[in-house]
Residue, then its C-alpha position, 0 to 999 in steps of 0.5 A: x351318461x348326459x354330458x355336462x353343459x359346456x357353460x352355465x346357464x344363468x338363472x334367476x333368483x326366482x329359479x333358484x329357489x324353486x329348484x332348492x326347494x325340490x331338494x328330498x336329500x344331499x350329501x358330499x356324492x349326491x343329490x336327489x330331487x323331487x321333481x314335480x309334474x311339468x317339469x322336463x328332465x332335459x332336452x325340453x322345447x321352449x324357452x322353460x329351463x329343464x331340470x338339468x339346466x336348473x342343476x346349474x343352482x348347486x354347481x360350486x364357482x368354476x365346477x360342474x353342475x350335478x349329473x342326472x343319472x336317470x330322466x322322468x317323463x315330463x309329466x310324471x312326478x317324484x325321485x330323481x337322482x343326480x350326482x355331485x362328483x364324476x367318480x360317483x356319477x359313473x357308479x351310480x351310472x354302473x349300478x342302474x345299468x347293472x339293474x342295481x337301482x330298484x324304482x317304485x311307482x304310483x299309477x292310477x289306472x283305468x278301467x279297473x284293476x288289472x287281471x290278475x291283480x298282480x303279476x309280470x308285465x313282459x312285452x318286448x318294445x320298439x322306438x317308433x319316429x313321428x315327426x318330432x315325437x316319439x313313441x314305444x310301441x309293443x313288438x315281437x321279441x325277434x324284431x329287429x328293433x325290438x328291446x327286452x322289457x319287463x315290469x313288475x305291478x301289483x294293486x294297492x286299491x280299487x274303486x269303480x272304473x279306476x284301480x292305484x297300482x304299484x310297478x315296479x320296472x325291472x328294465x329302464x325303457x323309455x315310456x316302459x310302464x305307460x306302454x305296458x300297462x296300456x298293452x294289458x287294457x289298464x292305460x295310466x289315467x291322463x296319459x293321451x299318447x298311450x289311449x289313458x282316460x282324461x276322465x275318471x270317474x267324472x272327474x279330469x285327471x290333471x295330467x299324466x298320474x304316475x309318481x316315481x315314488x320310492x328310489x332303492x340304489x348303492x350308495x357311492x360311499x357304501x350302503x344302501x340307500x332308499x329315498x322316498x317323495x311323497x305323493x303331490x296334491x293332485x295325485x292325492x287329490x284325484x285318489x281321494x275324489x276316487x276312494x282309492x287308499x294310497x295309505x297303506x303303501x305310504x306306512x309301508x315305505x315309511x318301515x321298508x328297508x330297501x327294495x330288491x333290484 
């Protein structure tokens, strides 16, 4: 689990603000954020505050901060989920690790739809150190470096030199979906660490174009719970320019009661 800051961080006003406004919902144990394209999750270079370090603005006076539970790259959109309390964070933490937590995404991809449209991505992956950068590259299961991985996805629309596919990770691998999509020839659009497209259709694509939609877990009080965030402009925007239909998986999210882990 991330370690709380050993103090506050100070922020402004202005920051504040921004990070209240990301709120999708919030209840005595958690609080789930929708996190725009930009943002880091934690451990960002630069003089930018992280979202973990905006979480300082729900913190009451001499308590903690939330906890993240979980990280999205710094480009990719959508539902985070923190939580308020200690107790609720090792659950929440338990239940990601117990494959509890079902996580749904957008990607826009290229050159087309996947062959076959739908199916099970499974391709074991390494950590890979260049400098200070780091990549996920596919391996052998029997490397010693090797991690298990395993990625459901299935296409929701095509259009000519471009396809929006739903995934659905079923393992919590860093960069997992942006390096399993690129090992069957379909890398996400925008995504230059992992050879994606930066021009579909004519068109730039604005940034890495995955959106972590849709979020299913255990709630710590009992239940379960799904929360959704809505797709931003540009990704809205680039499907529009594209003639992909994202409204199909929209009406459904609005009816759907919760994914299986």
């Amino acid at each position: 689990m991330p370690t709380p800051h050993p103090k506050p961080v100070s922020l402004s006003a202005d920051e504040v603000a921004f990070v209240r406004g990301l709120v999708l919902h919030e209840d005595a144990e958690l609080l789930a954020l929708n996190k725009p394209a930009g943002l880091s999750s934690q451990g960002g270079r630069g003089q930018v505050h992280t979202l973990d370090e905006l979480l300082w603005a729900f913190a009451k006076p001499g308590k903690a901060r939330p906890r993240l539970i979980h990280r999205l790259d710094r480009d990719t959109s959508g539902v985070i989920l923190t939580a308020k309390t200690k107790p609720g964070a090792g659950f929440l933490g338990k239940a990601l690790m117990g494959r509890r937590v079902a996580k749904t995404y957008l990607a826009i991809v290229t050159p087309g739809a996947p062959a076959p449209r739908g199916g099970v991505i499974e391709a074991a992956l390494r950590r890979d150190e260049q400098g200070r950068e780091a990549f996920m590259r596919v391996c052998e299961p029997d490397h010693p470096d090797a991690e298990a991985a395993r990625s459901r996805y299935r296409t929701l629309s095509e259009a000519t030199g471009a396809a929006l596919v739903e995934l659905s990770p079923e393992t919590g691998r860093m960069h997992q979906l942006r390096v399993h999509l690129a090992h069957i020839g379909r890398p996400i659009a925008g995504d230059a660490r992992y050879g994606g497209a930066l021009i579909v259709g004519g068109r730039p694509a604005p940034r890495l174009m995955l959106h972590a939609a849709a979020l299913a877990f255990p709630h710590p009080a009992g239940g379960r719970m799904r929360l959704t965030a809505p797709v931003p402009a540009d990704f809205a925007g680039l499907c529009q320019d594209l003639g992909l239909d994202f409204a199909a998986f929209e009406a459904q999210a609005a009816v759907r009661e919760g994914d299986s882990p």
